[in-house]
KEDO-297321 format. One line per 5 residues: number of its first residue (from 1); their letters; for each residue x, y, z of N, C-alpha, C. Coordinates in Angstrom, 1 decimal. Atoms other than C-alpha are relative to their C-alpha. Example, Ala and Ser with C-alpha at 12.3 -4.5 7.8 and 13.67 -1.06 7.14 Angstrom:
BEGIN
1	AS	0.9/-1.2/0.0/12.3/-4.5/7.8/0.9/1.2/0.0 | -0.9/-1.1/0.0/13.7/-1.1/7.1/-0.8/1.1/0.8
END
This chain:
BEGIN
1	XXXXX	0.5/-1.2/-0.6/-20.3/1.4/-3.6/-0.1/1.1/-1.0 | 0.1/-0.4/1.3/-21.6/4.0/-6.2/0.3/1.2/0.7 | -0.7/-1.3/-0.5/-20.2/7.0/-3.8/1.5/0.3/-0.7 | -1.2/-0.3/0.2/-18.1/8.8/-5.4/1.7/0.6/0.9 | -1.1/0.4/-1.0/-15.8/9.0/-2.4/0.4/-1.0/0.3
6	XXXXX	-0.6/1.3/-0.7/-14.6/5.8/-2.0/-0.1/-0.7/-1.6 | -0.4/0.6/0.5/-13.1/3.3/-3.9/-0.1/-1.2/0.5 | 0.5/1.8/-0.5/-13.7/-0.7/-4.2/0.9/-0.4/-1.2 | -1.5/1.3/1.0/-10.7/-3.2/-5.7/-0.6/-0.8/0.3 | 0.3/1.8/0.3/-12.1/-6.5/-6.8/1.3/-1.0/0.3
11	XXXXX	-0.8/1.1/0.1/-10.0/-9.4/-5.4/0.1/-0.9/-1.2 | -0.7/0.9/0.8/-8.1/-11.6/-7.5/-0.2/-1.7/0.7 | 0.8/0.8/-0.9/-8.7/-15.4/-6.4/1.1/-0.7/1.0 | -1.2/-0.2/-1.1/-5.0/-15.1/-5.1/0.4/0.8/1.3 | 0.5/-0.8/-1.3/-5.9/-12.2/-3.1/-1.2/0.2/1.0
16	XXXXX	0.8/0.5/-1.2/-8.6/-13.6/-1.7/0.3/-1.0/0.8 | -0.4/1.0/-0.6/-6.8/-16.4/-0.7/1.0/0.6/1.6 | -0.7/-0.4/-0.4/-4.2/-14.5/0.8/-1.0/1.0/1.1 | 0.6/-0.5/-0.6/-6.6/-12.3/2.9/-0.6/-1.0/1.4 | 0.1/1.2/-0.9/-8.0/-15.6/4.5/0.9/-0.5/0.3
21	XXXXX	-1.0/0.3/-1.0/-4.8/-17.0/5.7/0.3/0.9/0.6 | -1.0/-0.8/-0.8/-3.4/-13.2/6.9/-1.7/0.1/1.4 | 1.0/0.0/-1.1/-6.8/-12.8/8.7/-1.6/-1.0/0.4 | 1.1/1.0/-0.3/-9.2/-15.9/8.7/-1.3/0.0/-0.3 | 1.1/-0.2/0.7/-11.9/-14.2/6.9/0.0/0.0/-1.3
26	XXXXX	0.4/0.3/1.6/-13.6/-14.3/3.2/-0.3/1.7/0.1 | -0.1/-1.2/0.7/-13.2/-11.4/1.1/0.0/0.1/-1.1 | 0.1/0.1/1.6/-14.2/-10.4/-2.7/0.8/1.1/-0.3 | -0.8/-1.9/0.6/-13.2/-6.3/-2.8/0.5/0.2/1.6 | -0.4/-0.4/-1.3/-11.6/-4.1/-0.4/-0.5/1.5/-0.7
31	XXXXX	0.7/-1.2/0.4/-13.3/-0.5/-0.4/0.9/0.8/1.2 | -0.7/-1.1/-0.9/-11.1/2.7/0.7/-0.8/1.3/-1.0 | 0.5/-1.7/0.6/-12.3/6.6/0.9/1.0/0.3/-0.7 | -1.0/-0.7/0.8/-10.2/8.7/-1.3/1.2/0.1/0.7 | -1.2/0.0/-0.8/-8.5/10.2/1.1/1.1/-0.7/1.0
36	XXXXX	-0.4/0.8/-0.4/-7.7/7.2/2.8/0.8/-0.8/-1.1 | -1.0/0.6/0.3/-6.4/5.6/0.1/1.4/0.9/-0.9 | -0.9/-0.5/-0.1/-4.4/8.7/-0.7/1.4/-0.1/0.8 | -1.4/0.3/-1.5/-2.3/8.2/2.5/0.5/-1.0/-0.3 | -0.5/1.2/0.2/-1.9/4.6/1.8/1.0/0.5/-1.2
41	XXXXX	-1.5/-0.4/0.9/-0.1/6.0/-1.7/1.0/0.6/0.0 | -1.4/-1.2/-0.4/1.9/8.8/-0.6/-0.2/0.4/1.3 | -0.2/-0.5/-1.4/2.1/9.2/3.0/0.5/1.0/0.3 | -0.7/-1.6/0.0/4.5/12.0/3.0/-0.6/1.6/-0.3 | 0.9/-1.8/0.5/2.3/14.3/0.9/-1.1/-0.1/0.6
46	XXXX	0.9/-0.4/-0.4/-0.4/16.0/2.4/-0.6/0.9/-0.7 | 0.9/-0.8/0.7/-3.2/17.6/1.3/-0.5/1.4/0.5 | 0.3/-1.3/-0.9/-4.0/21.3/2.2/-1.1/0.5/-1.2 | 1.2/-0.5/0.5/-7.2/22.1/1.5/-0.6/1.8/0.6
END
């Protein structure tokens, strides 16, 4: 995705594996917005905009 809001992580061919057994699908990347994967790092902190 060439938006600069969001983010895309290339699987590994262990984390794709691991994706197919937790949910039974095929998967290369996993793509999060910013602020979404802000929360996933620091839940606690919040952003005040």
């Amino acid at each position: 995705m060439s938006d600069q809001n969001h983010i895309r992580i290339e699987l590994t061919e262990e984390q794709k594996a691991q994706v197919k057994a937790a949910t039974g699908k095929d998967a290369r990347a996993i793509e999060f917005g910013v602020e979404e994967l802000e929360e996933r790092i620091a839940p606690m902190t919040r952003r005040i905009t």
